[in-house]
KEVEXLO-47893 format. One record per residue (C-alpha): residue number from 1; x, y, z. Coordinates in Angstrom, 2 decimals. Example, Ala and Ser with C-alpha at 12.3 -4.5 7.8 and 13.67 -1.06 7.14 Angstrom:
residues 2
ATOM    nr         u         v         w
ATOM     1     12.30     -4.50      7.80
ATOM     2     13.67     -1.06      7.14
//
This chain:
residues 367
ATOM    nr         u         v         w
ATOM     1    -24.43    -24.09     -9.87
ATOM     2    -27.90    -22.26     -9.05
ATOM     3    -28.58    -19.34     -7.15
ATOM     4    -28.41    -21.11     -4.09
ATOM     5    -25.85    -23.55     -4.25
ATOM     6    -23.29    -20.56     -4.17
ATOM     7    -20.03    -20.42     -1.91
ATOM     8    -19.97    -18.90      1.57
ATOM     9    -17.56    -18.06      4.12
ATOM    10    -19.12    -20.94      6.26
ATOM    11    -19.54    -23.04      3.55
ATOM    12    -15.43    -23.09      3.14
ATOM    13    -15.03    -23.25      6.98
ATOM    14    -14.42    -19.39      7.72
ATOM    15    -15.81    -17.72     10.94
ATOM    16    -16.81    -14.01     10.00
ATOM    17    -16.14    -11.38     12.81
ATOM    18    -18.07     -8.23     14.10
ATOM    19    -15.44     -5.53     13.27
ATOM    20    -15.20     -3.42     16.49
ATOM    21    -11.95     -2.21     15.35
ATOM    22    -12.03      0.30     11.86
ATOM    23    -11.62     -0.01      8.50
ATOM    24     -7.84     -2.06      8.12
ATOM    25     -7.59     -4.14      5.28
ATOM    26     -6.35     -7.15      7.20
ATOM    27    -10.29     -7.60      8.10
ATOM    28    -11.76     -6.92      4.65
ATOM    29    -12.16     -2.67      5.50
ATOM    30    -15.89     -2.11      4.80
ATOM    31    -19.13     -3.79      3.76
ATOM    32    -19.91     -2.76      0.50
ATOM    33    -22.77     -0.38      0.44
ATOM    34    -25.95     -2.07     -0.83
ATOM    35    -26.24      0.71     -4.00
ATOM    36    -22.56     -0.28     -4.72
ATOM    37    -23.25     -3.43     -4.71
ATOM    38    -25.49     -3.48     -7.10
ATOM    39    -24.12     -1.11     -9.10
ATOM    40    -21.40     -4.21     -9.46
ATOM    41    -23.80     -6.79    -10.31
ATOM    42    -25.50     -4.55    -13.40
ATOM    43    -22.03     -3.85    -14.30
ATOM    44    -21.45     -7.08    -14.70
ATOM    45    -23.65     -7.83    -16.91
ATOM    46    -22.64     -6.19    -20.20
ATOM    47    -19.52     -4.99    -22.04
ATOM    48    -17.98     -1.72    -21.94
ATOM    49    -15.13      0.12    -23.67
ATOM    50    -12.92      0.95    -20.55
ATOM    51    -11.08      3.96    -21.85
ATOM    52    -14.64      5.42    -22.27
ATOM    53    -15.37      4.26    -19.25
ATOM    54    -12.98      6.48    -17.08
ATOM    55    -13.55      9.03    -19.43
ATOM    56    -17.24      9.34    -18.37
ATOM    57    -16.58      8.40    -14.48
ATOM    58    -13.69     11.09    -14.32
ATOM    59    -15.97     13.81    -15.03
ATOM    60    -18.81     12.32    -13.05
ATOM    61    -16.58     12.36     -9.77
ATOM    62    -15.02     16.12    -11.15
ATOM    63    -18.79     16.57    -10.88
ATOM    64    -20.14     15.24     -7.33
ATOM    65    -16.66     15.53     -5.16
ATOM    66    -15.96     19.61     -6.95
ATOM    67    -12.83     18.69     -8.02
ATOM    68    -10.99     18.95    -11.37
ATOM    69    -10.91     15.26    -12.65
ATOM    70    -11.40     11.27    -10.33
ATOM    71    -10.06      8.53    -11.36
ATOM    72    -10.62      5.09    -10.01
ATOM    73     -7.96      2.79     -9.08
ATOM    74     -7.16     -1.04     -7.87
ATOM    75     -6.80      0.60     -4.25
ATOM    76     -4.64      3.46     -2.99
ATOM    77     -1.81      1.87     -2.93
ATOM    78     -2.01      1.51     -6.57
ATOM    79     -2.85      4.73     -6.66
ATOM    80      0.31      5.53     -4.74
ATOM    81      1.82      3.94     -7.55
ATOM    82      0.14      4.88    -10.44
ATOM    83      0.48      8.85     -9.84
ATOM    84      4.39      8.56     -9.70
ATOM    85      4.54      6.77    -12.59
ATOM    86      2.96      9.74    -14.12
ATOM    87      5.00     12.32    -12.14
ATOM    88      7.78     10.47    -13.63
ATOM    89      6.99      9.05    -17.19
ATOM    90      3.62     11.49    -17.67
ATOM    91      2.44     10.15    -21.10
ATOM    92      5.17      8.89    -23.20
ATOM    93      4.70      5.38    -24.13
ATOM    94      8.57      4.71    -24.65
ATOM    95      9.34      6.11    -20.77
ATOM    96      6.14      4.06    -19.18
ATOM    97      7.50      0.74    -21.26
ATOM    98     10.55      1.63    -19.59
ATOM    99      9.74      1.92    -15.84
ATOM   100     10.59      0.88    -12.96
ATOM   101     13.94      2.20    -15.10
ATOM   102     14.27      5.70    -14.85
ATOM   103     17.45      6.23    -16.50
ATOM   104     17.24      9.85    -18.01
ATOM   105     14.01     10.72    -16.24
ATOM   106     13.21     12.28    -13.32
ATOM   107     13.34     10.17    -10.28
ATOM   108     13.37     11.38     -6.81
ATOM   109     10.20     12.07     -4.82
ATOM   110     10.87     14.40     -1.74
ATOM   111      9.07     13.64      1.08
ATOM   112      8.94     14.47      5.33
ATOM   113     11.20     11.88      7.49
ATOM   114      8.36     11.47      9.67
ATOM   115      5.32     10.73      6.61
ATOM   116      7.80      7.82      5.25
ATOM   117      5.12      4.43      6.31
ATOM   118      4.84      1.00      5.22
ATOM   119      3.28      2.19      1.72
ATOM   120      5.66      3.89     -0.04
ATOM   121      6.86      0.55     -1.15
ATOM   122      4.27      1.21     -3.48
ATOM   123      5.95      4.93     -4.58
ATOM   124      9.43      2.90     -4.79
ATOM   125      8.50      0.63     -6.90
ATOM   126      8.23      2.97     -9.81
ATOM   127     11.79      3.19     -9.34
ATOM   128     12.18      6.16     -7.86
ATOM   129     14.29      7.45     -4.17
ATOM   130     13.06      9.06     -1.65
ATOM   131     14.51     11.90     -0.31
ATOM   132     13.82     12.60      3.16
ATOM   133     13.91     16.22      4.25
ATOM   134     12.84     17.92      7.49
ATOM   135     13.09     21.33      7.61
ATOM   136     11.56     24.10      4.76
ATOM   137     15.21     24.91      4.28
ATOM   138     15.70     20.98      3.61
ATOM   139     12.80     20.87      0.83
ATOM   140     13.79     23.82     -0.85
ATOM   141     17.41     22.67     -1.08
ATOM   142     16.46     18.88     -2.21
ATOM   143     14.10     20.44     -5.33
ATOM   144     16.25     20.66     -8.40
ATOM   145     16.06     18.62    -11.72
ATOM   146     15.35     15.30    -10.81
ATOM   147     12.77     16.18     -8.70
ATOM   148      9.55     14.45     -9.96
ATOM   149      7.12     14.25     -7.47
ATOM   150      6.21     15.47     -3.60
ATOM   151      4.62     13.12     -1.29
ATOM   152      2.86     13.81      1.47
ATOM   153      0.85     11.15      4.25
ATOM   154     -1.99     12.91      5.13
ATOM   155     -2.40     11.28      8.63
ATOM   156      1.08     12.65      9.67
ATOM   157      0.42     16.19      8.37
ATOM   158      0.37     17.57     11.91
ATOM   159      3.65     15.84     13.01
ATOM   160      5.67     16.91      9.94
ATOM   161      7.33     20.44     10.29
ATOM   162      6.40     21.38      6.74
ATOM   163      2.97     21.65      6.20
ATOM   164      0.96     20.24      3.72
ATOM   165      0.22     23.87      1.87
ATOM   166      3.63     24.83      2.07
ATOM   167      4.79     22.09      0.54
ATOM   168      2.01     21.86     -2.15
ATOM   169      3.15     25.97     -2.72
ATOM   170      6.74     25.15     -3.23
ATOM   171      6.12     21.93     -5.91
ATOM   172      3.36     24.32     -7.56
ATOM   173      5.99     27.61     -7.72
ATOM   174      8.44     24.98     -9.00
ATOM   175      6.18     22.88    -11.58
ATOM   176      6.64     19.68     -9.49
ATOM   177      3.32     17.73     -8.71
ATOM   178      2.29     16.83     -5.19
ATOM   179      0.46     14.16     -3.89
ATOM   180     -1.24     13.29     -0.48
ATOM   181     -1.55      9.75      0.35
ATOM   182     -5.00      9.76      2.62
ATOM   183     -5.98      6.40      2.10
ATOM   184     -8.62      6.13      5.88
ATOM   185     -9.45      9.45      5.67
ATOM   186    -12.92     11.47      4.66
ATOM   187    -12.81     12.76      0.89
ATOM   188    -14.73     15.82      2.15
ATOM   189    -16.22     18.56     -0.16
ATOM   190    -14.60     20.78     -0.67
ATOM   191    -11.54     18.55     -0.33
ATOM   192     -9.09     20.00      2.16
ATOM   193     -6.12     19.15      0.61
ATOM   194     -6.92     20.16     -2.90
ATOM   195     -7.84     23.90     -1.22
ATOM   196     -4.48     23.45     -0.30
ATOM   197     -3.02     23.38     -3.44
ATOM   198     -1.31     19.85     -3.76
ATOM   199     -1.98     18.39     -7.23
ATOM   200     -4.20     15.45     -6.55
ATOM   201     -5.02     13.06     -3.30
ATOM   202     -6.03      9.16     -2.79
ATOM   203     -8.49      7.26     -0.97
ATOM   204     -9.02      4.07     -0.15
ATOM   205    -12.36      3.37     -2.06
ATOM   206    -13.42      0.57      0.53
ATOM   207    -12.61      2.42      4.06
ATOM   208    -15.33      5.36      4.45
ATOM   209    -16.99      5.34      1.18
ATOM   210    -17.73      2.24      1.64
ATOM   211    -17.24      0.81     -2.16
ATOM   212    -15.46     -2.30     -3.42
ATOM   213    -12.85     -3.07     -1.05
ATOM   214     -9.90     -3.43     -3.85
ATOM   215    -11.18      0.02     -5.49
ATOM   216     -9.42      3.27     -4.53
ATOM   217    -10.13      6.92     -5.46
ATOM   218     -8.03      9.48     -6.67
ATOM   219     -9.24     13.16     -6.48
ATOM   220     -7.49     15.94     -8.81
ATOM   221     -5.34     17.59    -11.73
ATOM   222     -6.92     16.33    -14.42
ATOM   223     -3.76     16.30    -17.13
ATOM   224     -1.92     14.23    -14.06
ATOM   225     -4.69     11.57    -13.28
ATOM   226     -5.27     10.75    -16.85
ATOM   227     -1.70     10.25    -17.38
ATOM   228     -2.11      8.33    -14.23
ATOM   229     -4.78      6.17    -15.75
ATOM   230     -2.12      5.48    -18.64
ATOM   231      0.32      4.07    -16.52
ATOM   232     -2.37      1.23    -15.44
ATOM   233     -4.41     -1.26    -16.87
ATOM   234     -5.96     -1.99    -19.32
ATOM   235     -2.63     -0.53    -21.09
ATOM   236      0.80     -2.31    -20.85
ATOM   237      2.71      0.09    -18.90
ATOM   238      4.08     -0.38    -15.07
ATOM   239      0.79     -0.92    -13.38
ATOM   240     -1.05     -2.83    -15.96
ATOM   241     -1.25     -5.44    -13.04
ATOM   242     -3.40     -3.15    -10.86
ATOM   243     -6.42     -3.69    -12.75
ATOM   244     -9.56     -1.77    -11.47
ATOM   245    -12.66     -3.92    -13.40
ATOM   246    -15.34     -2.34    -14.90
ATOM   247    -17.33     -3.64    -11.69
ATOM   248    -15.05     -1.83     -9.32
ATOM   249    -15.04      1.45    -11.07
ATOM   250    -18.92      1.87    -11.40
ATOM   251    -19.64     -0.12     -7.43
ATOM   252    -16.67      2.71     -6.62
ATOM   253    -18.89      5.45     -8.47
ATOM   254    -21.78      4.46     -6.84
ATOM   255    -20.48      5.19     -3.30
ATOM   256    -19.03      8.43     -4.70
ATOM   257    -22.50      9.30     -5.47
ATOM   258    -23.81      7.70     -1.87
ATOM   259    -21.13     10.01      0.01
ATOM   260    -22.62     13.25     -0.94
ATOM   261    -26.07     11.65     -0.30
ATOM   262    -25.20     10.27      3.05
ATOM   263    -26.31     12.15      6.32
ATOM   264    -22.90     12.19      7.93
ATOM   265    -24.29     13.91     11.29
ATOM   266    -27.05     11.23     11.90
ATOM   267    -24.45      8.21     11.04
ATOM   268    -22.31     10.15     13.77
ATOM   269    -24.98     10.20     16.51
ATOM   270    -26.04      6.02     15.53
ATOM   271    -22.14      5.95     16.10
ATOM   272    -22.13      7.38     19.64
ATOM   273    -25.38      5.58     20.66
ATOM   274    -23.88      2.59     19.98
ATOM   275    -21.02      2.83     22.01
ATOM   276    -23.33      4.38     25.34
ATOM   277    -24.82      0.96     24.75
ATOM   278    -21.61     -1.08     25.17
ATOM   279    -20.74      1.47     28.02
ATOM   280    -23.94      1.25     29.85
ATOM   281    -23.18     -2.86     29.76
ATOM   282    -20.59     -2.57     31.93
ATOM   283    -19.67      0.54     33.41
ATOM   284    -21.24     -0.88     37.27
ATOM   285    -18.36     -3.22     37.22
ATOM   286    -15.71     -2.32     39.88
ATOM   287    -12.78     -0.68     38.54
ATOM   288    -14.14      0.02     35.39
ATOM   289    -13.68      3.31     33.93
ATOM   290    -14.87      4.78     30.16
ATOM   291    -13.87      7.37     27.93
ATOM   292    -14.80      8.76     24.63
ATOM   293    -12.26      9.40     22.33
ATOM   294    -12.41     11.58     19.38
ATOM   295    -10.17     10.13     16.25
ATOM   296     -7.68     12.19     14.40
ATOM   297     -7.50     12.13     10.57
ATOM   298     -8.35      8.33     10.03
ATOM   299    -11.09      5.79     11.06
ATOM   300    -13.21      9.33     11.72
ATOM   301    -15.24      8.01     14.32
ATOM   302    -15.66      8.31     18.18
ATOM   303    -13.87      5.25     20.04
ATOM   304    -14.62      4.00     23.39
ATOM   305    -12.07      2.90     25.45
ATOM   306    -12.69      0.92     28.25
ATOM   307    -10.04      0.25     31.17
ATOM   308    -10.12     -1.62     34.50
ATOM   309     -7.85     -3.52     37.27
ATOM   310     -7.01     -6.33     36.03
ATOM   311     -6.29     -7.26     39.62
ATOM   312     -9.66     -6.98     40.59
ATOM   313    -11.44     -8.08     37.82
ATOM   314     -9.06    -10.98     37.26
ATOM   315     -8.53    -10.50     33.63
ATOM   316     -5.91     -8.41     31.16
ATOM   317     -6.94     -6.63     27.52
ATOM   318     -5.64     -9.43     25.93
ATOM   319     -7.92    -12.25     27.44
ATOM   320    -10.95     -9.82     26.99
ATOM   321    -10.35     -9.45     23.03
ATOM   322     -9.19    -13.42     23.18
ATOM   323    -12.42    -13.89     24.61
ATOM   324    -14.35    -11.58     22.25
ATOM   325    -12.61    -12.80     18.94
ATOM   326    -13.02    -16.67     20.06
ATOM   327    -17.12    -16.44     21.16
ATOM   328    -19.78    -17.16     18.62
ATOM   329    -19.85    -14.52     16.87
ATOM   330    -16.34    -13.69     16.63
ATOM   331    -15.97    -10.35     17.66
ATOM   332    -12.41     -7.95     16.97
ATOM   333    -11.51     -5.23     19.41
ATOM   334     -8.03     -3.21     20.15
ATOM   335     -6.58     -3.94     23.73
ATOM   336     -3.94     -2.58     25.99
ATOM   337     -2.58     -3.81     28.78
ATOM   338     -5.95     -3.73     31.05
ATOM   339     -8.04     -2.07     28.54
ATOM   340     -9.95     -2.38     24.95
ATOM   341    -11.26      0.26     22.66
ATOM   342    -14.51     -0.15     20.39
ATOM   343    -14.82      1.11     17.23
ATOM   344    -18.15      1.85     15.90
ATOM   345    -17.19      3.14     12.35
ATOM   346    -17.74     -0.34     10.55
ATOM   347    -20.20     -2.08     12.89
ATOM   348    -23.31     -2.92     11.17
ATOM   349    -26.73     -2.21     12.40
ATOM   350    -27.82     -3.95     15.84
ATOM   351    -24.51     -5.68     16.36
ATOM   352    -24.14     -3.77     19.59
ATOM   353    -26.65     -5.57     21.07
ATOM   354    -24.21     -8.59     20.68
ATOM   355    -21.19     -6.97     21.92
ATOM   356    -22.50     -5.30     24.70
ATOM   357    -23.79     -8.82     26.44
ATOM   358    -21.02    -10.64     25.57
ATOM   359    -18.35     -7.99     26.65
ATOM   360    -20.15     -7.72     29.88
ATOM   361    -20.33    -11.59     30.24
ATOM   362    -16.30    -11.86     29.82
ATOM   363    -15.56     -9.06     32.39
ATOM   364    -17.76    -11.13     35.13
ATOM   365    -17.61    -15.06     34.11
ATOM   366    -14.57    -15.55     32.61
ATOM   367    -12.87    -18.01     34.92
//
């Protein structure tokens, strides 16, 4: 097969999309950065000793996110994984042969009714239970014994009644580890949570920092993340399936590297002129009304929403992203029940120019 005889989505039948939406898995999160990229492709091209390997990216990452230790994982949900086994089995090779069977460990992670989401499938699978708890008086009652690890979503931290310090304070006064699951979120420096005291936090390494897309990075207490690292491939324990390849580990440490390089307030403005674009398309049409929104914890990025009768303009949300997603190019938006939000936080450079036309074109001609 030469250079240019290579598979492509169109070449298998596949219709790629303009991703007006955010960084959700379900459409492939990011493009890879070009320097991660290629950091993949030299990776690729020679051997390397892999428990060197996260030795030497562990303290680059300490390094550029001023933190204690990183560690690079097969996403954050393995992550997610990967740190309870270590909360639970640490570094003893007969308890990590032994998981997801806990017997005579400790196995219950404490965590806020209302952070409990889809992902902590990934926690449970270690073979742990959750307890639930909602109230400080709750936490500190549930902490005894077989208490191995707190977990905390980072997205819900303002709609739990605990906060994310005061629960990192109680696991530290009791010795119990703490973990904040921020998967969408900005790994900021100096990272937020870490100020806060919990023991180490995930990211998704192909949302925001824009690395491999099945990479995810963990931020941290050193002495926890290597045990972490332990748990998962290349050695036979619980997570051995979860591998993170030589290729994703240096493509994720070369977006590490890009996110401290990155001019975060000038990607913000190209963010907000892109959506006065798409508003300026179509903000004459009757009924139409815009509105900037400003994002919460994830997908950190201004959204525009765009709303309008569908009685007068003859036309719901759900026809206007039908009509978006089935055009040439295929184009993803949110919708509501007369409205859609754009997203500018993955679109690439000049694809407004597409969306604006065709957005405007849908809201006038669609009959």
């Amino acid at each position: 097969m030469s250079e240019l005889d290579f598979p492509t989505y169109e070449k298998i039948g596949l219709r790629t999309l303009i991703n007006c939406k955010g960084t959700y898995t379900i459409i492939s999160g990011s493009v890879m950065l070009p320097e991660a990229r290629a950091a993949m492709v030299e990776a690729s091209k020679r051997y390397i000793h892999l428990d060197e390997l996260a030795e030497a990216v562990g303290a680059r990452i300490a390094e550029l996110m001023d933190c204690e230790w990183g560690l690079v994982t097969n996403g954050c949900a393995a992550a997610l994984c990967q740190i309870t086994a270590a909360c639970v089995a640490g570094s003893d090779p007969e308890k990590m042969i032994r998981l997801p069977d806990t017997t005579g460990m400790k196995n219950e992670v404490i965590v806020q009714k209302r952070h409990r989401h889809t992902y902590d499938h990934a926690v449970r699978m270690v073979g742990v239970r959750l307890v639930e708890v909602e109230s400080m008086e709750e936490l500190t009652a549930a902490v005894g014994e077989n208490t191995a690890m707190l977990l905390m979503f980072g997205d819900a931290a303002e709609r739990g009644e605990i906060s994310i310090a005061d629960m990192a304070s109680l696991g530290n006064a009791h010795g119990i580890p703490s973990f904040v699951d921020a998967a969408a979120e900005r790994p900021d420096v100096p990272n937020p949570y870490l100020a806060d005291g919990v023991s180490a936090v995930g990211y998704s390494g192909g949302k925001c920092l824009r690395g491999p897309q099945s990479s995810g990075l963990v931020l941290g207490n050193k002495s926890l993340l290597q045990a972490a690292f332990l748990n998962g491939a290349p050695h036979h324990a619980l997570a051995r399936p979860m591998k993170a390849s030589k290729e994703e580990v240096m493509g994720q440490l070369a977006a590490v590297e890009m996110w401290v390089r990155r001019d975060h307030e000038a990607e913000w403005k190209e963010w907000e002129r892109r959506l006065e674009f798409i508003g300026d398309a179509v903000k004459d049409l009757d009924s139409v009304a815009l509105e900037i929104r400003q994002p919460g914890r994830s997908n950190v990025a201004p959204v525009l929403g765009i709303e309008w009768s569908a009685d007068r303009l003859g036309i719901d949300g759900a026809g206007v992203a039908a009509g978006l997603s089935q055009g040439e190019p295929r184009i993803e938006v949110f919708h509501g029940d007369n409205s859609i939000s754009v997203n500018p936080y993955m679109m690439e450079e000049g694809e407004e120019q597409t969306v604006a036309p065709r957005l405007r074109e849908i809201l006038t001609n669609h009959k």
